[in-house]
C-alpha positions in Angstrom: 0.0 0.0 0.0 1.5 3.7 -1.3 2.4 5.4 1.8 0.2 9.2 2.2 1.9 12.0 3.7 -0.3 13.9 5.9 1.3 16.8 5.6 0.2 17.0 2.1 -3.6 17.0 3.2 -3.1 19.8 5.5 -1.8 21.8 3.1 -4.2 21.0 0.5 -6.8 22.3 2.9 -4.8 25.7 3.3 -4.5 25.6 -0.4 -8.2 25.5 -1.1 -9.2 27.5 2.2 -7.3 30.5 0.8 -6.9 30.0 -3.1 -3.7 31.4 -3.0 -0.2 29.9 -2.2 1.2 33.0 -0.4 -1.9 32.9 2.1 -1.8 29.0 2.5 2.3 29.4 3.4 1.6 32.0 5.9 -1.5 30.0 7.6 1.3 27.2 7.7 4.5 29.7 8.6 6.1 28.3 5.4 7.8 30.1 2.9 5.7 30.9 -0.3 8.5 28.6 -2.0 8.3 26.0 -0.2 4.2 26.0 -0.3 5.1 26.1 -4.4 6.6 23.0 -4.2 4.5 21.4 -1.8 1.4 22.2 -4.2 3.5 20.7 -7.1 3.8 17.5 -5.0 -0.1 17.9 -4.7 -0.6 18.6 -8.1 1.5 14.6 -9.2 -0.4 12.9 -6.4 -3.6 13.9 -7.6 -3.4 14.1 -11.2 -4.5 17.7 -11.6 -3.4 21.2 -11.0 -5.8 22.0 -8.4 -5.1 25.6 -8.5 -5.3 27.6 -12.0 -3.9 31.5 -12.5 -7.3 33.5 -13.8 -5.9 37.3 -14.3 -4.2 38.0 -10.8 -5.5 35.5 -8.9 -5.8 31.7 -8.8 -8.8 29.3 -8.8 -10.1 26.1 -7.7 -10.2 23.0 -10.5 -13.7 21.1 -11.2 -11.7 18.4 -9.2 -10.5 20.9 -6.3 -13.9 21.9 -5.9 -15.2 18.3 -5.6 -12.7 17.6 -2.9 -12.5 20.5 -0.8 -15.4 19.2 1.9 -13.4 15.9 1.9 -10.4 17.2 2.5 -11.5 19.5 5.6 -13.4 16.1 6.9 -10.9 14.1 6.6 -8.8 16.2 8.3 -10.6 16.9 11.0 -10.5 13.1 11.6 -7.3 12.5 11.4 -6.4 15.4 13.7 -9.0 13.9 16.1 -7.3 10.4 15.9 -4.3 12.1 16.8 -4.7 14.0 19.5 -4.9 13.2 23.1 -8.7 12.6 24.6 -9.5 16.1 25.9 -6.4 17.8 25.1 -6.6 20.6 23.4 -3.5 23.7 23.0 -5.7 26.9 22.0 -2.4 28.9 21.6 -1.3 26.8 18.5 -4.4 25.4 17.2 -4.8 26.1 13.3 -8.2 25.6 12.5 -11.4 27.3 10.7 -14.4 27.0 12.1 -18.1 28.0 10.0 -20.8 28.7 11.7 -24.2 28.8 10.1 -26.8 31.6 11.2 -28.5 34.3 9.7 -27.6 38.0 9.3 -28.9 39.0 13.0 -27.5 36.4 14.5 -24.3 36.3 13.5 -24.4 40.1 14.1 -24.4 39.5 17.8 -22.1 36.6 18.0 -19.7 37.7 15.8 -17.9 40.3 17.9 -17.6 39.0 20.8 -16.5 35.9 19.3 -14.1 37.2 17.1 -12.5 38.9 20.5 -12.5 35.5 22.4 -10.7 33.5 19.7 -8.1 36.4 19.2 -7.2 36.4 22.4 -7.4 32.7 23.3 -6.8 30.9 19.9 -5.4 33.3 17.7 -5.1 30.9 15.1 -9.0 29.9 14.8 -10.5 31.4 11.8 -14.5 32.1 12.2 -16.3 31.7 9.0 -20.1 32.5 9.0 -22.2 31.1 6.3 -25.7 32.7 5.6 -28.5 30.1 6.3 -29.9 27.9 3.4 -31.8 24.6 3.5 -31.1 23.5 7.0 -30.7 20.4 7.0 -28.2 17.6 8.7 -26.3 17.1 5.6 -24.1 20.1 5.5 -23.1 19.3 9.4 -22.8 15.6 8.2 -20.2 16.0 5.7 -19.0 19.0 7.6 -19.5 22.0 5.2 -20.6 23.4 8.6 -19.4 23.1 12.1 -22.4 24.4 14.1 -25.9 25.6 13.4 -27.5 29.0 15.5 -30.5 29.9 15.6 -34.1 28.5 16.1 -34.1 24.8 17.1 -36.0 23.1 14.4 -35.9 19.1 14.1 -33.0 18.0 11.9 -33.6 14.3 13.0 -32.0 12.3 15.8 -28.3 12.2 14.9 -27.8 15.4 15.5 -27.2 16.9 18.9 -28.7 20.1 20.1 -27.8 22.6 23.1 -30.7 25.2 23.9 -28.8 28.2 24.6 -32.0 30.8 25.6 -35.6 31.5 25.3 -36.4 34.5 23.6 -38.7 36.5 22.3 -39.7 38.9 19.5 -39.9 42.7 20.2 -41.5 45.4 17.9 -38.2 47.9 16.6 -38.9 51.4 14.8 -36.5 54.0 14.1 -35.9 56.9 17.1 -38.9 58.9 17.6 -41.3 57.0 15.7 -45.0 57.5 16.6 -45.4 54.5 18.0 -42.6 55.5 20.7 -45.8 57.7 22.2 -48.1 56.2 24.9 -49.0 52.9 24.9 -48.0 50.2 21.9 -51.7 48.5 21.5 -52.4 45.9 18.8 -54.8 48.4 17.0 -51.4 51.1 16.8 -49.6 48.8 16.1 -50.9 47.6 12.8 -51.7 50.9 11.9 -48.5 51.5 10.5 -46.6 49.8 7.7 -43.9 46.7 8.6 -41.0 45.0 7.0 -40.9 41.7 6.6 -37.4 39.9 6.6 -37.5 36.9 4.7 -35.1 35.0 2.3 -37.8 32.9 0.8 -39.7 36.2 0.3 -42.7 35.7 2.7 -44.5 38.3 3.9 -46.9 36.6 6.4 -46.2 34.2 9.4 -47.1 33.3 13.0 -47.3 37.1 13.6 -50.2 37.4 11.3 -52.3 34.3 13.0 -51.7 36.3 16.4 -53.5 39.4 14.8 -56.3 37.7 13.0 -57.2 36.1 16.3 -57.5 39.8 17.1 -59.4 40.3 14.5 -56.3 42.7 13.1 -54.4 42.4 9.8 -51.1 44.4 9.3 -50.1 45.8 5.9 -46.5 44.5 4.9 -45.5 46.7 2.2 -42.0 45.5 2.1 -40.3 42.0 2.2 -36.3 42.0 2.0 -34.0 39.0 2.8 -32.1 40.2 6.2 -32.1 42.1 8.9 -29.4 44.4 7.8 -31.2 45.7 5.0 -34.9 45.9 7.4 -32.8 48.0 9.6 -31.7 50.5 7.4 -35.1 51.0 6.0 -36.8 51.5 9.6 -34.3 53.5 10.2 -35.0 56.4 7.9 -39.1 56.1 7.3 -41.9 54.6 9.2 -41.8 51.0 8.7 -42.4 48.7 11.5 -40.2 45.9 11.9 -40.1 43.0 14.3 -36.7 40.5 15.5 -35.8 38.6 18.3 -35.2 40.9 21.4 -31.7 39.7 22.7 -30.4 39.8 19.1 -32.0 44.0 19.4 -31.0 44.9 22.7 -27.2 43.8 22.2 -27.3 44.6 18.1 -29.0 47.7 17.3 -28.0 51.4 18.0 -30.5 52.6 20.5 -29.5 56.6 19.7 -31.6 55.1 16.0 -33.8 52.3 17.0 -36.4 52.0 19.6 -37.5 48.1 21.1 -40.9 48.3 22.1 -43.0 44.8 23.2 -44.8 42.9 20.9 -48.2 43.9 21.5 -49.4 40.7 20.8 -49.0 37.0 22.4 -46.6 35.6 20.6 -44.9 31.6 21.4 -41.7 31.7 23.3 -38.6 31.1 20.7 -36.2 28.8 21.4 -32.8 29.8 20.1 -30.0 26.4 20.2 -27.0 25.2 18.1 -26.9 22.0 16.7 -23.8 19.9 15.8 -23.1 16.4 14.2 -22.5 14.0 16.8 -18.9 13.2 14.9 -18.1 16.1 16.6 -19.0 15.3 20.4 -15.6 14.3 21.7 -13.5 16.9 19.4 -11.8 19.4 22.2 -11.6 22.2 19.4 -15.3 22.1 18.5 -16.3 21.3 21.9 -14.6 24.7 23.0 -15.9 26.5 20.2 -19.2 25.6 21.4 -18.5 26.4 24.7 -17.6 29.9 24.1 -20.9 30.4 21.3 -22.8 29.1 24.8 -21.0 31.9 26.8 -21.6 34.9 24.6 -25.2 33.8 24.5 -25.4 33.9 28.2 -23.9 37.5 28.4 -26.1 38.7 25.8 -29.1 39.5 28.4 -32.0 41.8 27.3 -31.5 45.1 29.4 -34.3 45.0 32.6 
């Protein structure tokens, strides 16, 4: 049996993580000539060139492209293999981690993530990757390393932490009418609203709460994140409506104003969920760890 360097595999992921051989030699504190000749070792064990010039910059092959999941999975496996149960060295771990959510999420994690794993594991690399069809394959083959956001069932071999309850608050811009005495159901659908969704619908659970009522708001926008709600609010009269720990530690309160829902809405149960391949890993295990910690100190202000 041909013997495989390892070496080669973790290099091929730096290769395709950054698509260029100076940025995989300083991910790996190699020289940029030594990284050329470690991809042209690549490039006769595979059989293809892997990496292509295109004007300036260089791009993945058909065949790179195909790989590049594999490669990160079967990396992470071996480096599992290899290292000791529950030993984990944050000061030289190499490693990047992606982290599906949506825009508002990952708005409040991201920060104070970003600060923990500079300071801890300066060598961790956060990636977030915008939601799409959530389901357990992309954790299976490990496109993705952990899903936030609303727990919804993704089968039974996947684990799930709930990391709060939450629930959804009414936001306007600064000095918005509705800021003025009491927020009713009858004010509050008196005004316009912004509906953020990436499938483009402009009714939900919100609307069965005010036709219970008897009430039927007017969504005269629909836009596919929170970003782009946000900046509308902020400069007209639009109403819009998020999840109130993702407000109170997101949004500039000198613009916005979080009001209560004036409606009964159900409580919202915000979780990540991770394949169970992943359980005993130190590195993920921290990782989720510290997503768990910044949820904790993200508390609605009393």
């Amino acid at each position: 049996m041909q013997s495989v360097d390892l070496n080669l595999l973790v290099a091929l992921d730096a290769l395709l993580e950054e698509e260029s051989v100076t940025g995989a030699a300083e991910r790996l504190h190699l020289s940029a000539p030594a990284m050329s000749r470690t991809l042209a070792r690549i490039r006769a064990t595979l059989g293809d060139p892997v990496l292509v010039r295109a004007g300036r910059r260089l791009v993945p092959t058909p065949r790179a492209l195909a790989i590049r999941q594999q490669v990160r999975a079967a990396l992470q496996e071996a480096m599992a293999v290899l290292r000791p149960a529950d030993q984990i060295d944050l000061a030289s771990l190499r490693r990047t981690f992606v982290i599906r959510a949506n825009d508002a999420m990952a708005s409040m994690l991201a920060l104070p993530l970003s600060r923990r794993t500079r300071t801890r594991a300066p060598g961790v690399t956060l990636r977030f990757a915008a939601e799409g069809e959530e389901d357990v394959a992309a954790l299976r083959d490990g496109r993705i390393d952990l899903d936030v956001g609303l727990l919804a069932p993704l089968g039974p071999e996947v684990r799930t932490e709930t990391l709060y309850v939450d629930e959804f608050v009414t936001v306007v811009r600064a000095g918005h009418p509705l800021t003025e005495g009491a927020l009713t159901p009858q004010r509050f659908v008196e005004y316009p609203h912004v509906s953020v969704s990436r499938r483009g619908r402009a009714t939900g659970p919100l609307d069965d709460a005010l036709r219970e009522l008897g009430l039927t708001r007017t969504v005269s926008l629909v836009v596919p994140n929170f970003a782009t709600a946000l900046a509308v609010v902020a400069e007209s009269d639009l109403v819009a409506t998020m999840l109130g720990r993702i407000a109170a530690s997101s949004i500039a309160p000198e613009r916005f104003s979080v009001l209560p829902l004036p409606v009964r809405d159900r409580p919202i149960v915000v979780g990540q969920a991770w394949h169970p391949r992943m359980d005993a890993d130190p590195a993920h295990r921290w990782l989720r760890e510290q997503v768990a910690e910044v949820c904790r100190n993200a508390r609605l202000d009393d």
